[in-house]
Each structure stands twice: as structure tokens, then as C-alpha cells.
C-alpha positions in Angstrom: 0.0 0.0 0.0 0.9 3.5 -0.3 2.4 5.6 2.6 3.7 9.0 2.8 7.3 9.8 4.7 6.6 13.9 6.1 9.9 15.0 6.7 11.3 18.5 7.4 14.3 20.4 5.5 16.1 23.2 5.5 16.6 24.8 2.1 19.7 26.7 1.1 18.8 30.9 0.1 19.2 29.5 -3.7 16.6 26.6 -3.1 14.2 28.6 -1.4 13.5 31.4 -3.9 13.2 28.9 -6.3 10.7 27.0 -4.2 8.9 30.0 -2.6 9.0 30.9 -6.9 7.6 27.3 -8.1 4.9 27.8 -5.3 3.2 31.3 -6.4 3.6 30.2 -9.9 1.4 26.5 -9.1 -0.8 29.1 -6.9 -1.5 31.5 -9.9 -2.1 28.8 -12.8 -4.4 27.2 -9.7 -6.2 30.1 -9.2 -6.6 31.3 -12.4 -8.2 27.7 -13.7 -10.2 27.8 -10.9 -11.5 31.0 -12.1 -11.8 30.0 -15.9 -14.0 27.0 -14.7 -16.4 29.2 -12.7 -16.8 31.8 -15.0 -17.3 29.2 -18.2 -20.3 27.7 -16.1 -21.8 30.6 -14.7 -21.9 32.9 -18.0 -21.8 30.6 -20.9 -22.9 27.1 -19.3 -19.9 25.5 -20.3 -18.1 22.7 -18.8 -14.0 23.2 -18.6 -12.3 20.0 -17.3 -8.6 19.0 -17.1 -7.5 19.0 -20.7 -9.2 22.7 -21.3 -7.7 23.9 -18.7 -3.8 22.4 -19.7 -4.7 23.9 -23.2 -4.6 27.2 -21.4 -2.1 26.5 -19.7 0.2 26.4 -22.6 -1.4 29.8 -24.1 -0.6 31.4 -20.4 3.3 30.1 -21.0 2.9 32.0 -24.3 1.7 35.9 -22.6 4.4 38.1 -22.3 3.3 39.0 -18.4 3.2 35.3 -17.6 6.5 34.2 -19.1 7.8 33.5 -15.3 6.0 30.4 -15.5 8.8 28.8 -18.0 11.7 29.4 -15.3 9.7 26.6 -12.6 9.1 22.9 -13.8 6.1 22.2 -15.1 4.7 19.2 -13.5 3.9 21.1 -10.0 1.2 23.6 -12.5 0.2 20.2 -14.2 -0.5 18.7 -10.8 -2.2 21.6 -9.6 -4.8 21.6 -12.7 -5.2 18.1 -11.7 -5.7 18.8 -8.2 -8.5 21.2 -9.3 -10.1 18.4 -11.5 -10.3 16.1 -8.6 -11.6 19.3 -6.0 -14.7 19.7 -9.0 -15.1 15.7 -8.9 -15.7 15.6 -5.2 -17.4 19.1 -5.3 -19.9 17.2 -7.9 -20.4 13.7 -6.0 -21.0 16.1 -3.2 -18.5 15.0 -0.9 -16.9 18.4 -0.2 -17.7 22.3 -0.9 -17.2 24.5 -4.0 -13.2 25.0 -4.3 -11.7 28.0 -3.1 -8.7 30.4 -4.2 -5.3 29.5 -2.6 -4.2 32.5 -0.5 -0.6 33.2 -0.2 0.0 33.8 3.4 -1.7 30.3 3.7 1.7 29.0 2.5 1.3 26.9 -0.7 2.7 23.4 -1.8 4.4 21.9 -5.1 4.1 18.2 -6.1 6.7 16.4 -7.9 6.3 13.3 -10.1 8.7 11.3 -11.0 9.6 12.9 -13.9 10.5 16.1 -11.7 13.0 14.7 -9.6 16.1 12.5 -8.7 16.3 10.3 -6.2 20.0 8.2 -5.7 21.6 7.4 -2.6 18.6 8.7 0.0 18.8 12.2 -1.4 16.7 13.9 -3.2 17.2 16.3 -6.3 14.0 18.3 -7.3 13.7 19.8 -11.3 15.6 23.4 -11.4 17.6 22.5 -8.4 21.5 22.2 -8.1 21.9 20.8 -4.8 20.1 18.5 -2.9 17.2 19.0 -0.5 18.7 19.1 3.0 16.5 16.6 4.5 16.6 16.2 8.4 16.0 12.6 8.4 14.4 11.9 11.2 13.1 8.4 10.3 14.6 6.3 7.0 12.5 5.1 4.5 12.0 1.4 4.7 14.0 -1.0 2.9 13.9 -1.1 -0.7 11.3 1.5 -1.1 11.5 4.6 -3.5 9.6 7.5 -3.8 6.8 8.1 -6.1 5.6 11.6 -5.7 7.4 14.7 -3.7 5.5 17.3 -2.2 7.5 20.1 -0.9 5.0 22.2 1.5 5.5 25.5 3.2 3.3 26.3 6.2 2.2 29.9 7.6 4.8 29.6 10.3 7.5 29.4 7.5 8.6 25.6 7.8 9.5 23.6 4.5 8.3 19.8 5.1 8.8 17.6 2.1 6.4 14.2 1.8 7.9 11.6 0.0 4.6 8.9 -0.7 6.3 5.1 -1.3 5.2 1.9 -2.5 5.8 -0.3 0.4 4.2 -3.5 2.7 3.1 -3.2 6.1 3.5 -5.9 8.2 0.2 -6.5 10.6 0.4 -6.6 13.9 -0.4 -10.5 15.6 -3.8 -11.0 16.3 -5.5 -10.4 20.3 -8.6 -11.0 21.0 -9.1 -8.0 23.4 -12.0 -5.3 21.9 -13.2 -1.9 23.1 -15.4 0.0 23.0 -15.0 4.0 22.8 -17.4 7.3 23.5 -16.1 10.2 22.8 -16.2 13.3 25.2 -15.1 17.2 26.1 -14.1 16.5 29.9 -12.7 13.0 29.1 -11.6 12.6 25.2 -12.6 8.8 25.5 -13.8 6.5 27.7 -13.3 3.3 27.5 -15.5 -0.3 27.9 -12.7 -1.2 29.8 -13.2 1.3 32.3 -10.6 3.9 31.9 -10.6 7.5 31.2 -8.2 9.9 28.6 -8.8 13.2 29.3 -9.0 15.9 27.4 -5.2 18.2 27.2 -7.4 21.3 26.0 -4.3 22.5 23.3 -6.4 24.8 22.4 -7.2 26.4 25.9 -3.5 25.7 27.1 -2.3 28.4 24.6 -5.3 30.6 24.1 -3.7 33.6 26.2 -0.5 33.2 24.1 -2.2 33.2 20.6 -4.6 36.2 22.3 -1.4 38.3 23.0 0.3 38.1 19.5 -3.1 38.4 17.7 -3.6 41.8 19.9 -0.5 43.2 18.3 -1.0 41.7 15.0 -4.4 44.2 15.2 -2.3 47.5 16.0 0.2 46.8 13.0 -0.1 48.6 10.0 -1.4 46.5 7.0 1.0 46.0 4.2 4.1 46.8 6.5 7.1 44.5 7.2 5.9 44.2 10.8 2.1 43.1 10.2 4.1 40.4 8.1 6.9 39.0 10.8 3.7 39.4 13.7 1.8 37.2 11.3 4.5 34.7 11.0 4.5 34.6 15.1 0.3 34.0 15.1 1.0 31.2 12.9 4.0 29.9 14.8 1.3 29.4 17.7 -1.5 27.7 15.6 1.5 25.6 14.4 2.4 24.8 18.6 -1.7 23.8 18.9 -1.8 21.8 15.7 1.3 19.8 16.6 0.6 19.4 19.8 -2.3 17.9 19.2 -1.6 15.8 16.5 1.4 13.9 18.1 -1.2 13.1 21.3 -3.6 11.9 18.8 -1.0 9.6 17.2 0.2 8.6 20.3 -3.1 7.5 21.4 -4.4 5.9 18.7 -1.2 4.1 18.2 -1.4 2.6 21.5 -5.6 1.6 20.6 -4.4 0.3 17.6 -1.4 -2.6 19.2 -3.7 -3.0 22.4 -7.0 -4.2 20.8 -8.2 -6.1 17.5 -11.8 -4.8 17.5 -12.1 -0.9 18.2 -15.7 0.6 18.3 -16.6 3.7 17.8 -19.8 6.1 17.2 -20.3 8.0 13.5 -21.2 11.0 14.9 -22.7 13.9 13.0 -19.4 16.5 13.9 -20.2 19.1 11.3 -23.4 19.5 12.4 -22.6 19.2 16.1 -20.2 22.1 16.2 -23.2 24.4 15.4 -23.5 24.8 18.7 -22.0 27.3 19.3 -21.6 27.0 23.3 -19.5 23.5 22.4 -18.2 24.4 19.2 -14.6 25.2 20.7 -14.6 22.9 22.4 -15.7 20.2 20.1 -13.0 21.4 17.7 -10.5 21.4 19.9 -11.2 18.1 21.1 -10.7 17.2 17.4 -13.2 14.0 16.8 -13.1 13.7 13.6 -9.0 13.2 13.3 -9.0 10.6 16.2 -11.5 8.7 14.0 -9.2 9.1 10.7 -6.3 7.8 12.5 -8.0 4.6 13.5 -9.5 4.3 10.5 -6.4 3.8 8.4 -3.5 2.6 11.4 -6.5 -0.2 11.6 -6.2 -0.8 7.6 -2.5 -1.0 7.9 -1.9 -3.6 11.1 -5.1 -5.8 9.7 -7.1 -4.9 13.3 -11.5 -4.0 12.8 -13.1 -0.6 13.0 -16.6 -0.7 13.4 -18.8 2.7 13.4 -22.4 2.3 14.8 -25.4 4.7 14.3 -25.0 7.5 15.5 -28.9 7.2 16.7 -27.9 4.4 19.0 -28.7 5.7 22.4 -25.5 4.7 24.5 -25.6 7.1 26.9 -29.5 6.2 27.8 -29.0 2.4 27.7 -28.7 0.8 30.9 -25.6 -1.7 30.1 -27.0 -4.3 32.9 -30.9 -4.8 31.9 -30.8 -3.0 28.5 -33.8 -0.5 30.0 -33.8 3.2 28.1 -34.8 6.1 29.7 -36.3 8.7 28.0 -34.0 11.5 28.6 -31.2 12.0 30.0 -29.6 15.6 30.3 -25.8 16.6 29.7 -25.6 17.4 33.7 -26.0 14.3 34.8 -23.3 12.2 35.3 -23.9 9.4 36.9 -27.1 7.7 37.1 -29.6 4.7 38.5 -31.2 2.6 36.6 -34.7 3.2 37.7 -35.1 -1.2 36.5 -32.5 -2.6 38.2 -30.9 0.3 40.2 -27.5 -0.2 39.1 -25.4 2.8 39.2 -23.6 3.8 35.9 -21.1 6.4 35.1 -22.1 7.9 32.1 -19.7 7.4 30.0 -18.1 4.0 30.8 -21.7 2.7 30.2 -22.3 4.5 27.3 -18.8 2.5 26.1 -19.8 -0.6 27.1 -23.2 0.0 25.1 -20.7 1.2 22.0 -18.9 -2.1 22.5 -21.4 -4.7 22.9 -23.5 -2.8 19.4 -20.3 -3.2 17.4 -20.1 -6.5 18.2 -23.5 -7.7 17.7 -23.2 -5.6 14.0 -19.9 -7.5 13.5 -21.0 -10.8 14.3 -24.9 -11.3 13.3 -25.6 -7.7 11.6 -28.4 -6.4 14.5 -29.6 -3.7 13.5 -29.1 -0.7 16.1 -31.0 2.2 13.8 -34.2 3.3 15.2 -37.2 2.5 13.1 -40.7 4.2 12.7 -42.0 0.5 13.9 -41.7 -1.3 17.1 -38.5 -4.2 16.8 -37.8 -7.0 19.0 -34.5 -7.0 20.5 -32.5 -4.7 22.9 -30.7 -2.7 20.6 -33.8 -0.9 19.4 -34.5 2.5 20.0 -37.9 4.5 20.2 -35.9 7.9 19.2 -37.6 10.0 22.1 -35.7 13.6 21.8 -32.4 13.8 20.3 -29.2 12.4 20.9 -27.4 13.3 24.2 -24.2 14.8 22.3 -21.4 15.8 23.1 -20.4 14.9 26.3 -19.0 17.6 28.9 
């Protein structure tokens, strides 16, 4: 399977103009397709795909204001107008949102094919370049493996990181036959059916006076001056602090899920639609759902373990985990609670994990099925759908 190797470098002066140059120039033919494909629908109802768009392409390379796009290599603007093609395909299954104009204090990125660089030795030799990327190796490739596609990416904060995506075979892990369930939370980030708690590190809130400060000053500099752009470059340095941060405890994590258990359950939860609240929305977002769930999903691919998603319907939280009684509602204050059937006392969210485990396996083994339906089914994983579902956690 494919796998991608993110390392960072350190480019010489010479390397990065050309880079920072081969970036803007992918960002303008980007934009400016983007903006030929709108316009061609909207005023004359006519579709521009791929090849249109490389056709102009080579008329831009012919305009006499435009001739800086001969001095970069090629395949990163190719790669871009594909890029596009693929943003429209998606756009038009309706799997993601109308594409939008790259911005240049976003960064930007340039993707190399084979045919754009050279690889010998472990080094690596983009198109244009003289020298070789000064890689900080941090990890080596694995054995045997060569690179198939380069992308060299430059954050807000400044940082080059260059991706190298390989061909290679990833052992699986030996099979356990532990499981667990998890339910997600803001408090606790998971709990587990094995009775444990991960709580939440808050990135987000840990460095929210720091980001506050140097956005304060950002506001009193002058726009356009040098200083608006180095105080920029110091907002983005602290996203960049909360966005690692966050993603190495999420790897870390899930990592540890991943070698621990062969069956991991989780809920598909609605998270686009959850941050809408906008009480939890920060807190949702910082609790970042949606890439915990990614991880597993493809570290389980690679090591051959199970993810299973339940219905998000699936009321785990109102489930008693002892008798399988619902109760009707059950508000985001309480915390623990007594089964008014058995009067067994549950923590809210282990039982609500337990609940998340025992559904996964019953969908994994004999396909029960845990959505709610407008008629009344026999078994204990039914629900009647009284109110809405009891998320997020806090």
C-alpha cells in the first residue's frame, strides 16, 4: 500500500526562492483555472475540465506578463490543474464544498512526479535545483522503497516539510482478542469499555492567552508593513504549537488503541453539524473528533485490526448496560445515574462504552440492527428515538 514519509528540510537561500517561486507560480495557474472553470459555467454554461484547462495553460506560457512560468518545472502547475479536476469531482459527488482560491499567506505546496525529480543514494534532487534538499532525516525510508511523488509544503509559520509517498508492505500486527469499545467526550476525550478515562489536554485552551497576546498586536500593525508580516508569521508559529501538539497526542493515542485491541468501536457522529453549537463548538473542535476517528480508521487498515462505526442514533448514553432499559431522557448534567429497572449505578460514560462495544459487536458478528425504526423491533438494541441524541459529552 501506499504511505507517505513527512519530513522537514532546511533549504539553502538559492533553493528557497526557487521554491517559494515554483509555489506562487502552481498558486497562480491554480487560481486562475479555478477562475476560468467558474466563469465558463456561470456565463456561458460550459463545462472546462482538465485537458481545457492544460490547453490554457500552454497559451498562459505564451503571454508576455506570464513568461515567469517557464523558469519553474512544469509538473507542479500540471499537478495543480489536476488537483483542481479532482476538487470539482468531489465538489460534484458532493463529498466536499465548492473550491476556493489559494491564498498566499496560507503558504502553498508543489508536487513532484517522478519525472521532476532525482532520487539516488537517499537524497533527493528536485527539477531546477542544483543541490540536494537538505532533509533532516528523522526516520529512514523502509527498505527497498523509493519515492513516487514529492510534495514540498510550506506552512504559515515558515517551515518547508517535504512528503515523500512510497510503494511499500506493512507488516500486521499479531492478532489479540481483546475489543473496546469508545465514546467520545469534552471532559474525558474517550472512555473506555474497559473502564478507563483519557482526558481531554485542552491545546487549544492551554495556549489561548499566548495566541490572544500576539493576535492583539497583530491588530495595531499597520497592513502591508514589514511588521504586520513577521507578527503574522508569530500567530501562525502558535497555531502551528496547537496543531502539533495535538496531532502527536492523537497519534500517540491511537497508536497505542491500535497494538492493544483487535476490534475498536466507535460512534459515527454527525461533527459538522454538532459544532453548530456554538456554546461546544470550541470545544468540540478542539477536542478534534473527527481526526482521532481518521487515524484509527487507516492505522487499523494497515496492522489488519477491525473498525466498526455504529449509528450515531444508538442511544448509549441512555442504555442501561446491565438490563438493556432506556430512559427517556437523560440531560448533559448528569453524570452518573440509576437505573430506575435494576438500580445499578452507571457512570455515564463507561456505560455508554460498554453500550458502543457490545452494538459493534453484535453488527460485526450477526448484523443487529441498532438504527431506530418508525416500527416497534424486537431486541434490545432498538430505540424509540424520544428527543435527540445526548451529544457531546462535557
Amino acid at each position: 500500500m501506499q504511505k507517505a514519509f513527512k519530513y522537514r528540510f532546511y533549504p539553502t537561500p538559492e533553493q528557497e526562492i526557487l521554491l517559494r517561486r515554483t509555489m506562487g507560480c502552481a498558486r497562480l495557474v491554480y487560481n486562475r483555472a479555478l477562475a476560468a472553470r467558474t466563469e465558463g459555467w456561470y456565463e456561458r454554461q460550459e463545462k472546462i475540465d482538465y485537458i481545457k484547462t492544460s490547453a490554457m495553460l500552454t497559451q498562459w506560457k505564451k503571454q508576455e506578463n506570464l513568461q515567469f512560468l517557464n523558469e519553474v518545472s512544469s509538473v507542479p502547475l500540471q499537478q495543480g490543474l489536476r488537483h483542481l479536476q479532482k476538487a470539482f469531482a468531489n465538489f460534484w459527488a458532493g463529498l466536499a464544498l465548492y473550491p476556493n482560491f489559494k491564498k498566499k499567506h496560507n503558504g502553498g505546496s508543489a508536487e513532484f512526479t517522478k519525472s521532476a525529480f532525482k532520487w539516488k543514494d537517499g537524497q533527493v534532487w528536485l527539477a531546477k535545483c542544483q543541490d540536494a534538499l537538505p532533509i533532516h532525516w528523522s526516520r529512514q525510508l523502509p527498505k527497498g522503497c523509493e519515492p513516487s511523488t514529492i510534495t514540498v509544503k510550506l506552512d504559515a509559520s515558515g517551515r518547508f516539510h517535504a512528503s515523500l509517498l512510497v510503494d511499500t508492505v506493512v507488516e500486521p500486527l499479531p492478532k489479540t482478542d481483546k475489543s473496546i469499545g469508545l465514546d467520545v467526550g469534552i471532559t474525558s476525550l474517550i472512555a473506555t469499555s474497559n473502564g478507563d478515562k483519557i482526558a481531554n489536554p485542552r491545546h487549544f485552551k492551554r495556549l489561548r492567552s499566548k495566541l490572544r497576546r500576539v493576535q492583539k498586536s497583530l491588530s495595531r500593525k499597520q497592513k502591508g508593513s514589514n511588521n504586520r508580516y513577521k507578527q503574522r508569521q508569530l500567530v501562525a508559529k502558535v497555531h502551528s504549537q496547537i496543531t502539533d501538539s495535538r496531532k502527536d497526542f492523537l497519534h500517540k493515542l491511537t497508536t497505542q488503541l491500535v497494538n492493544e485491541n483487535q476490534t475498536i468501536v466507535v460512534e459515527d457522529l454527525a461533527i459538522t453539524n454538532m459544532v453548530k453549537n456554538h456554546k461546544l463548538a470550541l470545544h468540540i473542535s478542539d477536542a478534534s473528533w473527527g481526526e482521532l476517528v481518521r487515524q484509527l480508521a487507516y492505522k487499523c487498515e494497515w496492522y489488519g485490526r477491525e473498525l466498526i462505526k455504529i449509528d450515531r442514533w444508538f442511544p448509549s448514553s441512555k442504555r442501561c448496560g446491565n438490563c438493556g432499559h432506556i430512559v427517556d431522557k437523560m440531560p448533559l448534567n448528569v453524570r452518573q445515574w440509576d437505573c430506575p429497572k435494576c438500580q445499578v449505578n452507571h457512570d455515564r460514560d463507561i456505560n455508554a462504552s460498554k453500550n458502543i462495544l457490545a452494538a459493534g459487536l453484535a453488527v460485526s458478528v450477526c448484523g443487529a440492527n441498532i438504527r431506530p425504526d418508525n416500527h416497534k423491533v424486537k431486541g434490545q438494541l432498538q430505540n424509540t428515538r424520544k428527543g435527540k441524541k445526548q451529544k457531546p459529552k462535557s
